[in-house]
Residue frames as a rotation matrix with the C-alpha (Angstrom) as fourth column:
UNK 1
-0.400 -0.667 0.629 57.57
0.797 0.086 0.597 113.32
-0.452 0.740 0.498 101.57
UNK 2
-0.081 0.202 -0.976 57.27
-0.325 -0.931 -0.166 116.62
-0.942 0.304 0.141 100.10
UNK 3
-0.866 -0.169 0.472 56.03
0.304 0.571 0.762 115.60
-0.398 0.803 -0.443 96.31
UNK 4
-0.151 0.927 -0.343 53.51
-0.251 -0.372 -0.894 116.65
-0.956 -0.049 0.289 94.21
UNK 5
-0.586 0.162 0.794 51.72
0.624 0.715 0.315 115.70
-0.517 0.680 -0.520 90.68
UNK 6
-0.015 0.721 -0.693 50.16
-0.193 -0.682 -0.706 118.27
-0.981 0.123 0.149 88.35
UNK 7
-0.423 -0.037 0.906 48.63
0.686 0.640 0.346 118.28
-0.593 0.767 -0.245 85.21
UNK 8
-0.339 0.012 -0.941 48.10
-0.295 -0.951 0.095 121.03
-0.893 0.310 0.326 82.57
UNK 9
-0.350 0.199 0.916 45.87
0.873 0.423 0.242 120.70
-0.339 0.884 -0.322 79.56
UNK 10
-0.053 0.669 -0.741 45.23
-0.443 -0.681 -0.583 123.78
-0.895 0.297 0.333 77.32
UNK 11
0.853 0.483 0.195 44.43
0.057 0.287 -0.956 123.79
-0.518 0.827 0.217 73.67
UNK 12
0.521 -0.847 -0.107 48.19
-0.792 -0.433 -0.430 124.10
0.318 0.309 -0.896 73.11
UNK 13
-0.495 -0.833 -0.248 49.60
-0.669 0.547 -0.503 121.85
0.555 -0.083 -0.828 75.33
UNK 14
0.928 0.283 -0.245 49.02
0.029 0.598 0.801 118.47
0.373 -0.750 0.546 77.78
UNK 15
-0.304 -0.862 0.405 51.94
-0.660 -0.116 -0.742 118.77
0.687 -0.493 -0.534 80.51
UNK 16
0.870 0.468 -0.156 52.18
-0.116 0.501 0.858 116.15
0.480 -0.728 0.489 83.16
UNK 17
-0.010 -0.807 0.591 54.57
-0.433 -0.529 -0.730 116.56
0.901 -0.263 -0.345 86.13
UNK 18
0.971 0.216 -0.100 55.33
0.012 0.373 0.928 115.00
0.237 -0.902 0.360 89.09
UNK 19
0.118 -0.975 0.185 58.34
-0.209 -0.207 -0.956 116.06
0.971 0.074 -0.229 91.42
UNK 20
0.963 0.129 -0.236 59.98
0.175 0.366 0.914 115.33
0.204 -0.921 0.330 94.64
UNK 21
0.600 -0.440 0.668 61.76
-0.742 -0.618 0.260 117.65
0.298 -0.651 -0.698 96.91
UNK 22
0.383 -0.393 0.836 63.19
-0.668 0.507 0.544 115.06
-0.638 -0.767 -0.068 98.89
UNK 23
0.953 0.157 -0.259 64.56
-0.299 0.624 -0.722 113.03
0.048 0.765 0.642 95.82
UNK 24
0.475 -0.868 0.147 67.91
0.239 0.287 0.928 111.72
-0.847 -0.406 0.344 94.52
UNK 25
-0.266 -0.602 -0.753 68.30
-0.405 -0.639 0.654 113.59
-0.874 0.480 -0.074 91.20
UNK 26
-0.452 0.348 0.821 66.24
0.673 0.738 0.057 110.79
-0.586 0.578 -0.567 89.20
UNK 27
-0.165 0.591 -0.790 64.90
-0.561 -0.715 -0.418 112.57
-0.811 0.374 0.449 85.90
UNK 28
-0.651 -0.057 0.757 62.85
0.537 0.671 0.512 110.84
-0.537 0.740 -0.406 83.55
UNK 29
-0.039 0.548 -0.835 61.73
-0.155 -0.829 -0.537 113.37
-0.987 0.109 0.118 81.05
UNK 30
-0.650 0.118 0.751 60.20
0.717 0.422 0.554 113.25
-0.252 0.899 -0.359 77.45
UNK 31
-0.295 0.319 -0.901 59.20
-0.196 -0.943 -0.270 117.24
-0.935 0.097 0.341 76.64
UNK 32
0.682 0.261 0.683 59.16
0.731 -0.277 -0.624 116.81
0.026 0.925 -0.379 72.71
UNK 33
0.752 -0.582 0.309 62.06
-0.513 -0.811 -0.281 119.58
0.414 0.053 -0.909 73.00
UNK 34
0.246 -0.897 -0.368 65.66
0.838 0.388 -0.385 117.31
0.488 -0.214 0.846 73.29
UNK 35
-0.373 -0.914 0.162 67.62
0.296 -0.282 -0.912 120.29
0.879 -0.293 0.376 74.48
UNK 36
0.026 0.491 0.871 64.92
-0.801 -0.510 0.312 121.37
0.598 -0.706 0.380 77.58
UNK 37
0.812 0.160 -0.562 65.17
0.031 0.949 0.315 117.97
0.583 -0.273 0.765 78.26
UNK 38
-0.230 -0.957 -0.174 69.26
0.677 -0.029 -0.736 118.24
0.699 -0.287 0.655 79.01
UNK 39
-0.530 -0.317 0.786 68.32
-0.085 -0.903 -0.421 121.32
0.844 -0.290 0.452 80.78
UNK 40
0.442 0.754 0.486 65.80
-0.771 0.043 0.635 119.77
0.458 -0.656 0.600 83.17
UNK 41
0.685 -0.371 -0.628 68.21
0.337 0.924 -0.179 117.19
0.646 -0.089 0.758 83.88
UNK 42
-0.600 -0.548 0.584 70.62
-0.083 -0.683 -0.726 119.71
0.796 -0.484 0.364 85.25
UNK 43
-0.199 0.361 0.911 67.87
-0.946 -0.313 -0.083 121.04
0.256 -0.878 0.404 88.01
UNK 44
0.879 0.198 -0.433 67.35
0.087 0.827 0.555 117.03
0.468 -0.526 0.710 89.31
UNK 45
0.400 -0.793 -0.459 70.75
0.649 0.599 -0.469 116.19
0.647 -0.111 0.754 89.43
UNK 46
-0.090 -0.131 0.987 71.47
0.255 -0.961 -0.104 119.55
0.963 0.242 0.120 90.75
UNK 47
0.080 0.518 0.852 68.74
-0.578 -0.672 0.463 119.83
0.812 -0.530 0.245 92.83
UNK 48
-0.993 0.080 -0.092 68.70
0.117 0.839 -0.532 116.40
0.035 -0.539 -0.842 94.54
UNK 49
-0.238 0.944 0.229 65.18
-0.715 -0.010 -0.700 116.32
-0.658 -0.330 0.677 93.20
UNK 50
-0.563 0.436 0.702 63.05
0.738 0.648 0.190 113.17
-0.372 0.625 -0.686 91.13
UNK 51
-0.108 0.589 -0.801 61.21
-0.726 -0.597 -0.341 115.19
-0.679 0.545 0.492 88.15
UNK 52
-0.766 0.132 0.629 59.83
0.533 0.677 0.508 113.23
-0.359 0.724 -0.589 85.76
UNK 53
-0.285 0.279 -0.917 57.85
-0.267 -0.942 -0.204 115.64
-0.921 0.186 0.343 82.90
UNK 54
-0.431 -0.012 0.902 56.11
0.724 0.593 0.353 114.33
-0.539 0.805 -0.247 80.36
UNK 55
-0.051 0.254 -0.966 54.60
-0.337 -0.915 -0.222 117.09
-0.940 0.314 0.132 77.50
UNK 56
-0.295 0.547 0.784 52.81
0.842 0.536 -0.057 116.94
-0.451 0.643 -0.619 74.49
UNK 57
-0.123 0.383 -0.916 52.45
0.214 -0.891 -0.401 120.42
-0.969 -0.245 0.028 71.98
UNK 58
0.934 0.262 0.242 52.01
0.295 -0.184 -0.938 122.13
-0.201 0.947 -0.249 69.39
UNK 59
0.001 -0.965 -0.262 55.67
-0.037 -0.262 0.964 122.01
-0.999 0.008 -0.036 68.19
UNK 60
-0.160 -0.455 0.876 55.01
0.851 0.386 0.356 122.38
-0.500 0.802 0.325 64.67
UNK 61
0.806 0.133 0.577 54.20
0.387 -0.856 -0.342 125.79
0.449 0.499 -0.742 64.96
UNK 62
0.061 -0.979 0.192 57.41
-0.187 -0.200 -0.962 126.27
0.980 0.022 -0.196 67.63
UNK 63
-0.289 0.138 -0.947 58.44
0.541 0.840 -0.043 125.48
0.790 -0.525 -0.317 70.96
UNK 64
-0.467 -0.072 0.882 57.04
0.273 -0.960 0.066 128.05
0.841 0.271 0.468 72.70
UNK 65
0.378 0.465 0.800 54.00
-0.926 0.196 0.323 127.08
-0.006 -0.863 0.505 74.61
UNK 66
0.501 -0.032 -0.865 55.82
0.209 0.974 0.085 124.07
0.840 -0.223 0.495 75.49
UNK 67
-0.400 -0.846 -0.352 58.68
0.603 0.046 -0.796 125.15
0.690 -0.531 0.492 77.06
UNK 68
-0.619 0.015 0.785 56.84
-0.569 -0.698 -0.435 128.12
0.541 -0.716 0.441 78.84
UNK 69
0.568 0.698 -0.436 53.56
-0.440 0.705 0.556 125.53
0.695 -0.124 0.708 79.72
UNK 70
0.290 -0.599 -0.746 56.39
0.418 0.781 -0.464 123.16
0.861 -0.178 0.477 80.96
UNK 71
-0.852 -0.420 0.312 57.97
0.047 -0.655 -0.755 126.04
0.521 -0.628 0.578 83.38
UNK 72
-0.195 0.657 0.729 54.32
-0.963 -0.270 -0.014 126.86
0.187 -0.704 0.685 84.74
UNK 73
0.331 0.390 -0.860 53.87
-0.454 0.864 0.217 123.38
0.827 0.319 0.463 85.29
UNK 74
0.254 -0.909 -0.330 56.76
0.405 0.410 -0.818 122.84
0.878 0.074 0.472 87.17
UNK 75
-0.764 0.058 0.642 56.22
-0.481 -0.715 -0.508 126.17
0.430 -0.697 0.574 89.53
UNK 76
0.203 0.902 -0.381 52.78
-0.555 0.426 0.714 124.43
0.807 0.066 0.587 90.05
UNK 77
0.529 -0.139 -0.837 54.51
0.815 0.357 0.456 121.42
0.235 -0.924 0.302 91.94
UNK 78
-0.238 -0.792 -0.563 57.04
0.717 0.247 -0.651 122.74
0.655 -0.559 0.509 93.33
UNK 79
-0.505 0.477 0.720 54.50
-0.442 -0.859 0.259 125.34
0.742 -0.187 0.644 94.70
UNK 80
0.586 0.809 -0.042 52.40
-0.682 0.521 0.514 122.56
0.438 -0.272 0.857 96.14
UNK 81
0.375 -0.650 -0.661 55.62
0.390 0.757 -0.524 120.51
0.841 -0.062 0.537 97.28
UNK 82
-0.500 -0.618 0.606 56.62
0.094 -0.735 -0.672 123.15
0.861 -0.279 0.426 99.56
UNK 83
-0.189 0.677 -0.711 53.64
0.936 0.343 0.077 123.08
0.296 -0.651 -0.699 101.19
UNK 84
0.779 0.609 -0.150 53.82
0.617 -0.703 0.353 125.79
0.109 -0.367 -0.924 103.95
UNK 85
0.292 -0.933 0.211 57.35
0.013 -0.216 -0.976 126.23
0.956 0.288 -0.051 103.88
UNK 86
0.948 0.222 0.228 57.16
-0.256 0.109 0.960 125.61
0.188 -0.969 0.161 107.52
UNK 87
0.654 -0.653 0.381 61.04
-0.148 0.383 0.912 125.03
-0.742 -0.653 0.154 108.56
UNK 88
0.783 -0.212 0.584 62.52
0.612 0.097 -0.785 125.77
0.110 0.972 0.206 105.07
UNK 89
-0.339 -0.924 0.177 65.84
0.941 -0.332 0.070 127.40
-0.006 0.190 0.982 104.41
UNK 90
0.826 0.502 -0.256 63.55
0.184 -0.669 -0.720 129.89
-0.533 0.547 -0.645 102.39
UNK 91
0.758 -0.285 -0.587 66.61
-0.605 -0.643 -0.469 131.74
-0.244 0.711 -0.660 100.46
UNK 92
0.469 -0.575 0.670 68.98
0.364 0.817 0.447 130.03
-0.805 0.034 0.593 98.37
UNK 93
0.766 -0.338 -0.546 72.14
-0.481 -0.865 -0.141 130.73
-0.425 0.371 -0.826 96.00
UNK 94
0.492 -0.603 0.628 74.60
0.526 0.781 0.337 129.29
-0.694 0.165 0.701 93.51
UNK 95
0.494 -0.442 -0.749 77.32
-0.677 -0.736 -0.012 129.96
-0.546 0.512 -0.663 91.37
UNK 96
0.507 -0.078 0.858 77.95
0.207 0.978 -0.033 127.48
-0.837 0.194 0.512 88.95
UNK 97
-0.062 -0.884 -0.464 80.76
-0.627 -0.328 0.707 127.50
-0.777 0.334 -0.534 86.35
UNK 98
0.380 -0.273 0.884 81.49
0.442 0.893 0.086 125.58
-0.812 0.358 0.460 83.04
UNK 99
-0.085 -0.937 0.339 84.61
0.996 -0.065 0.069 126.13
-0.042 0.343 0.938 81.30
UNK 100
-0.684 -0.699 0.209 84.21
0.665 -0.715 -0.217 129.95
0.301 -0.009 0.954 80.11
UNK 101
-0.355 0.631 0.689 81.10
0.007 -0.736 0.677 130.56
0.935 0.245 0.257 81.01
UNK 102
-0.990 -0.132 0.053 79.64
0.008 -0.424 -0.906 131.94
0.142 -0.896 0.420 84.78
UNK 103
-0.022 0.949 0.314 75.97
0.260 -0.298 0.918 131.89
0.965 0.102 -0.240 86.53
UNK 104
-0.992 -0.122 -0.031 74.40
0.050 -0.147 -0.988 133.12
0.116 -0.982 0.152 89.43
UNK 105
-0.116 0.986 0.116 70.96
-0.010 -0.118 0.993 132.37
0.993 0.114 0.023 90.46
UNK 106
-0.987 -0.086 0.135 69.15
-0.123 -0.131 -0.984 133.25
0.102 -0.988 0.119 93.58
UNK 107
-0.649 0.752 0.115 66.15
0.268 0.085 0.960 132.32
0.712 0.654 -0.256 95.16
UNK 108
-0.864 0.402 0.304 63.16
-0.441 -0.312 -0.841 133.30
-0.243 -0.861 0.447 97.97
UNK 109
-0.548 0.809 -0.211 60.25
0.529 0.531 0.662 131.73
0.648 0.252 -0.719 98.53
UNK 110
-0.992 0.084 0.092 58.49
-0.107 -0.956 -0.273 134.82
0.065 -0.280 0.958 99.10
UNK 111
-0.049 0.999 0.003 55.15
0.733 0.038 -0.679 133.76
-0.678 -0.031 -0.734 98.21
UNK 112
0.459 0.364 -0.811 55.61
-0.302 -0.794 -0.527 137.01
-0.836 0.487 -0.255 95.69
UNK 113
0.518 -0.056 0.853 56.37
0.751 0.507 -0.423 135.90
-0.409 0.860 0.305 92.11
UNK 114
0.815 -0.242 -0.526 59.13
-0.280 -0.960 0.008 137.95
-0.507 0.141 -0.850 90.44
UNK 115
0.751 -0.620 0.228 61.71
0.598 0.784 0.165 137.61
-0.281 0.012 0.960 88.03
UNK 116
0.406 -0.719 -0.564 65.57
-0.505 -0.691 0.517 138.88
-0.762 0.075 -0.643 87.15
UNK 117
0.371 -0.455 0.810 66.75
0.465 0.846 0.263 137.53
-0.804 0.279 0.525 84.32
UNK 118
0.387 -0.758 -0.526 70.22
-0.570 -0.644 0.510 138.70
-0.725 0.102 -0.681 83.13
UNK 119
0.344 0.000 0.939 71.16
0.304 0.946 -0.112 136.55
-0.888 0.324 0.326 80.74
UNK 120
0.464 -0.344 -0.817 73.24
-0.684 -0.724 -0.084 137.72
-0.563 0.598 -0.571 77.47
UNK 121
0.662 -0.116 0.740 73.22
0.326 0.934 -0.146 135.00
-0.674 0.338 0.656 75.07
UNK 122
-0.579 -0.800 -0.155 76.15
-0.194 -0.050 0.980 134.65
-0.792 0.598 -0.126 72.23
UNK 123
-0.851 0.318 -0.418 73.53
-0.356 0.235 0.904 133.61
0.386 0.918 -0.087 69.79
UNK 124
-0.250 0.915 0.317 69.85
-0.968 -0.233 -0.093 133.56
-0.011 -0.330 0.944 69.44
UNK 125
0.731 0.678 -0.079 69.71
-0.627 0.713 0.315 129.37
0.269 -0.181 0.946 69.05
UNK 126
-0.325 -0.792 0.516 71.16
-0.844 0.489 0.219 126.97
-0.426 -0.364 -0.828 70.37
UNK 127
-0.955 -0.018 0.298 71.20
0.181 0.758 0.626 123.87
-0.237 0.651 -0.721 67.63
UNK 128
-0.605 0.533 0.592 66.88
0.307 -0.530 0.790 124.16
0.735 0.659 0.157 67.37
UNK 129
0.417 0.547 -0.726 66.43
0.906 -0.181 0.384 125.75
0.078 -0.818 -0.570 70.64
UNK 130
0.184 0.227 0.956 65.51
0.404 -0.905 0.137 129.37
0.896 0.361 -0.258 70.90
UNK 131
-0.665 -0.682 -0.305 67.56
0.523 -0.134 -0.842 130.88
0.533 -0.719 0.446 73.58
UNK 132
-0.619 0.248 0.745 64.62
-0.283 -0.956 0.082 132.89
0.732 -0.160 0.662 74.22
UNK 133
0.425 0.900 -0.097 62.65
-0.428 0.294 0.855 130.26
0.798 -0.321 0.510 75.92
UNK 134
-0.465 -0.774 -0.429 65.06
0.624 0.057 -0.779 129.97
0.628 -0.630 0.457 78.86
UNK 135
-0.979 0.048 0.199 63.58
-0.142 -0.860 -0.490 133.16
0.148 -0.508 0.848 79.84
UNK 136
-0.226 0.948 -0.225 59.77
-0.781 -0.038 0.624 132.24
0.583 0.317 0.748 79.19
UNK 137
-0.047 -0.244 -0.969 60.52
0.324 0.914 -0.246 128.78
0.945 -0.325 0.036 81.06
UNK 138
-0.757 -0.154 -0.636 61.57
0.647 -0.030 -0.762 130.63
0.098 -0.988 0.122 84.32
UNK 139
-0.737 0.564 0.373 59.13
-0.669 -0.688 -0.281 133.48
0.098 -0.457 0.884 84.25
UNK 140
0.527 0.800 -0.286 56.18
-0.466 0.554 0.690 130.63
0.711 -0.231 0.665 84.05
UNK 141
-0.161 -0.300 -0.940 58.30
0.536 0.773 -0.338 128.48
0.828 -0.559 0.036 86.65
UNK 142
-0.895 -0.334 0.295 58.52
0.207 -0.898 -0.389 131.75
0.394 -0.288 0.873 88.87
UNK 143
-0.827 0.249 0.503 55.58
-0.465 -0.807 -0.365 132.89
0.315 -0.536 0.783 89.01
UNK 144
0.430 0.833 -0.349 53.37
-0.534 0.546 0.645 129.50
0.728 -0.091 0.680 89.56
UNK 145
-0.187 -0.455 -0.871 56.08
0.798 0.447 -0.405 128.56
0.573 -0.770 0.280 92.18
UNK 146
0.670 0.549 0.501 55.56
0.314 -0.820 0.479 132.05
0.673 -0.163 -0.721 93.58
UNK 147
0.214 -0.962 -0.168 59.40
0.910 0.134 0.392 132.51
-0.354 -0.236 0.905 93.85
UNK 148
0.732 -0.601 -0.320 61.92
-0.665 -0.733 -0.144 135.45
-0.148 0.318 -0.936 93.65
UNK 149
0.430 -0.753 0.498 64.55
0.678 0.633 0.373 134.58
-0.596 0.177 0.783 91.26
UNK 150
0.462 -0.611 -0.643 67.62
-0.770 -0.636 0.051 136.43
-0.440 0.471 -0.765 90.00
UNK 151
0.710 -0.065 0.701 69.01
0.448 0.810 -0.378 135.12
-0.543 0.583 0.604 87.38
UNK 152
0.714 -0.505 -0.486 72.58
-0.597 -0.801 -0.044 136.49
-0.367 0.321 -0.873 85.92
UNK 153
0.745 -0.570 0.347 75.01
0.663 0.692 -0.286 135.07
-0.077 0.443 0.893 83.49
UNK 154
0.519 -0.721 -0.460 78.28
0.148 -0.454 0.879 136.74
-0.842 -0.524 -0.129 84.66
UNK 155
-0.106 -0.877 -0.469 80.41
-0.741 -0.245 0.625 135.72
-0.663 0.413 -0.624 81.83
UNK 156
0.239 0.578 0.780 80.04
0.085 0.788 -0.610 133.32
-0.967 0.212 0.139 78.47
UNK 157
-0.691 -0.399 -0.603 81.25
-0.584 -0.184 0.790 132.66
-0.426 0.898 -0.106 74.97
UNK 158
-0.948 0.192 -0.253 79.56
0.014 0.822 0.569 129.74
0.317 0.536 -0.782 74.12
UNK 159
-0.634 0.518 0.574 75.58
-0.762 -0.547 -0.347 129.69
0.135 -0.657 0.742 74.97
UNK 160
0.353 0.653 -0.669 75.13
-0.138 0.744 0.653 126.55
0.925 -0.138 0.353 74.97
UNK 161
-0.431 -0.368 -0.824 77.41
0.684 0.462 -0.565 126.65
0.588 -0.807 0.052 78.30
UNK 162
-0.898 0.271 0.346 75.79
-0.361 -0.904 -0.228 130.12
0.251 -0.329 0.910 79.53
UNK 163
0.178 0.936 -0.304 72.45
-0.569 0.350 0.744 128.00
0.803 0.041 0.595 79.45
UNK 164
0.397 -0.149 -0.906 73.82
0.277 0.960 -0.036 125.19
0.875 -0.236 0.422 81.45
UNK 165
-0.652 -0.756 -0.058 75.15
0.388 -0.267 -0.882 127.15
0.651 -0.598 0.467 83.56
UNK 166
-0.388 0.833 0.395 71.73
-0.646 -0.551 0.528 128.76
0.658 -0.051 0.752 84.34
UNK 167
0.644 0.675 -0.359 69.60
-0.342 0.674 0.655 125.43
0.685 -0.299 0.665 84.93
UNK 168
0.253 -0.528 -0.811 72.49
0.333 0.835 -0.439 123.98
0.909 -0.159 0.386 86.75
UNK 169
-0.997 -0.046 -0.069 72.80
0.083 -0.586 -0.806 127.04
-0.003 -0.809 0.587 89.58
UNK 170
-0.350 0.875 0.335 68.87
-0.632 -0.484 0.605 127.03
0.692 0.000 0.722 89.57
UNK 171
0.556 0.228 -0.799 68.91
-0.017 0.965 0.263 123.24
0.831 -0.132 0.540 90.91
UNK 172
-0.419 -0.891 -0.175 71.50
0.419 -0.019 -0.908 124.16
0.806 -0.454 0.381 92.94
UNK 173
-0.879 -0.339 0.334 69.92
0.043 -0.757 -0.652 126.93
0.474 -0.559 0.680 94.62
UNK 174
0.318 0.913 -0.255 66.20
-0.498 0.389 0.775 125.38
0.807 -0.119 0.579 94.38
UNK 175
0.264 -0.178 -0.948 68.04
0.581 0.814 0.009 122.69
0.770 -0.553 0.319 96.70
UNK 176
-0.852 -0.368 -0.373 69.47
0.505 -0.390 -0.770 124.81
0.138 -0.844 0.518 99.53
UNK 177
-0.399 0.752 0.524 66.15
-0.857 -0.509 0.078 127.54
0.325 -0.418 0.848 99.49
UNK 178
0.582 0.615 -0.532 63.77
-0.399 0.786 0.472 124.08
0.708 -0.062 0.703 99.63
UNK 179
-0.281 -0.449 -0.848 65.95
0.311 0.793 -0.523 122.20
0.908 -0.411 -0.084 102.47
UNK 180
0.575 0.692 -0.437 65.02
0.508 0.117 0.853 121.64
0.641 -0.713 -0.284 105.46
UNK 181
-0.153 -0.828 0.540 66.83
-0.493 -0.410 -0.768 123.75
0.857 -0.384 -0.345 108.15
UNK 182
-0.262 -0.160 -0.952 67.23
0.342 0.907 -0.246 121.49
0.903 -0.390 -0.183 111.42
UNK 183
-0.747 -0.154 -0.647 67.35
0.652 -0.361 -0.667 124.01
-0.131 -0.920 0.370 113.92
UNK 184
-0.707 0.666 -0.237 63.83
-0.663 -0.741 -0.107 125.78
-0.246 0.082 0.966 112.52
UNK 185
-0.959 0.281 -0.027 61.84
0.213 0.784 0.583 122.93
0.185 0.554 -0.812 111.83
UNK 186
-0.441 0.882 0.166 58.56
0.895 0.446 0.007 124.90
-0.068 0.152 -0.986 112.87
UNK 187
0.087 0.580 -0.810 58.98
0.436 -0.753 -0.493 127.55
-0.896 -0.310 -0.319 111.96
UNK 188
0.602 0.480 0.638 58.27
0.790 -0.242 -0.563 130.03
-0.117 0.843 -0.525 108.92
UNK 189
-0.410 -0.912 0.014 61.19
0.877 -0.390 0.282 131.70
-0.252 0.127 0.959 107.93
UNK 190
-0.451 0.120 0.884 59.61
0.397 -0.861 0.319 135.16
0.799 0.495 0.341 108.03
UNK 191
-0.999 0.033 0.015 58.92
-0.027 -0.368 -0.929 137.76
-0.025 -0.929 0.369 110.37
UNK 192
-0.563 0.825 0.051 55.50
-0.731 -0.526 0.436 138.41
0.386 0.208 0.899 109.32
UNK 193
-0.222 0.496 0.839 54.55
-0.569 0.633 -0.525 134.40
-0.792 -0.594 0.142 110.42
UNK 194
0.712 0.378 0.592 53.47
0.512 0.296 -0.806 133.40
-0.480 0.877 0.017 106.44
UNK 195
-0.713 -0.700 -0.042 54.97
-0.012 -0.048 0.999 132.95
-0.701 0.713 0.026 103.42
């Protein structure tokens, strides 16, 4: 079982995580941030992964280092879930719709940490979530998963769907790069031999 447990304690935050690749979409999550919460629900159900994310901060000055904390947390397992990536898709891609609004996320498990993120919110919160930590979320997920990830909201009125649309093609595409490919099972999707 591909699965891992991490734990993150700075003077900001205490993050505990524990995910599984091989899951059925089970999320049982309690951030201290209601709407990251909806949005981590998305990438289980999504992905076909079990996340369960518990998090403790310093949300009375804003959510900030949570939500990013939370993201590096998160890269963490799913860094350590992967493993060697021995017989992995590697690259993965979604397009994921809801009502007027459009995403596209890609990913690579490159082993090189990098993000795109395109993203053109309608407004800067969404009820008391700061659209900005969407972006802060994946670059810490990114680069502690040591993933390439484009990230592009095509089209979007509303931003609470332009979000949703985001997490919901990440989970998507987390799930096809992370799957097993049948007919490579030992090998390392790359010429070079390592990932």
């Amino acid at each position: 079982m591909r699965h891992a447990r991490i734990c993150r304690k700075t003077a900001e935050t205490q993050i505990e995580v524990e995910l599984n690749l091989d899951g059925s979409g089970v999320a049982k999550l309690d951030s201290g941030v209601p709407f990251l919460d909806h949005m981590l629900d998305q990438i289980a159900r999504h992905g076909l992964l079990d996340l369960t994310v518990t998090a403790k901060g310093d949300l009375h000055i804003d959510g900030h280092h949570t939500v990013e904390d939370i993201g590096i947390t998160i890269g963490e397992a799913l860094f350590q879930a992967v493993g060697d990536k021995r017989g992995i898709r590697r690259y993965g891609h979604a397009y994921v719709p809801l009502d007027e609004a459009l995403s596209r996320v890609v990913i690579d498990f490159s082993g090189r940490p990098g993000l795109e993120f395109h993203v053109p919110f309608t407004r800067a919160m969404i009820g008391a979530f700061d659209v900005d930590l969407a972006h802060e979320f994946f670059q810490g997920l990114a680069n502690h998963a040591r993933v390439t990830l484009h990230i592009d909201n095509l089209r979007g009125e509303n931003a609470h769907h332009q979000c949703e649309t985001v997490f919901k093609a990440f989970g998507r595409a987390l799930r096809m790069a992370a799957e097993r490919d049948a007919r490579a099972l030992e090998d390392i999707p790359s010429t070079k031999g390592a990932l």
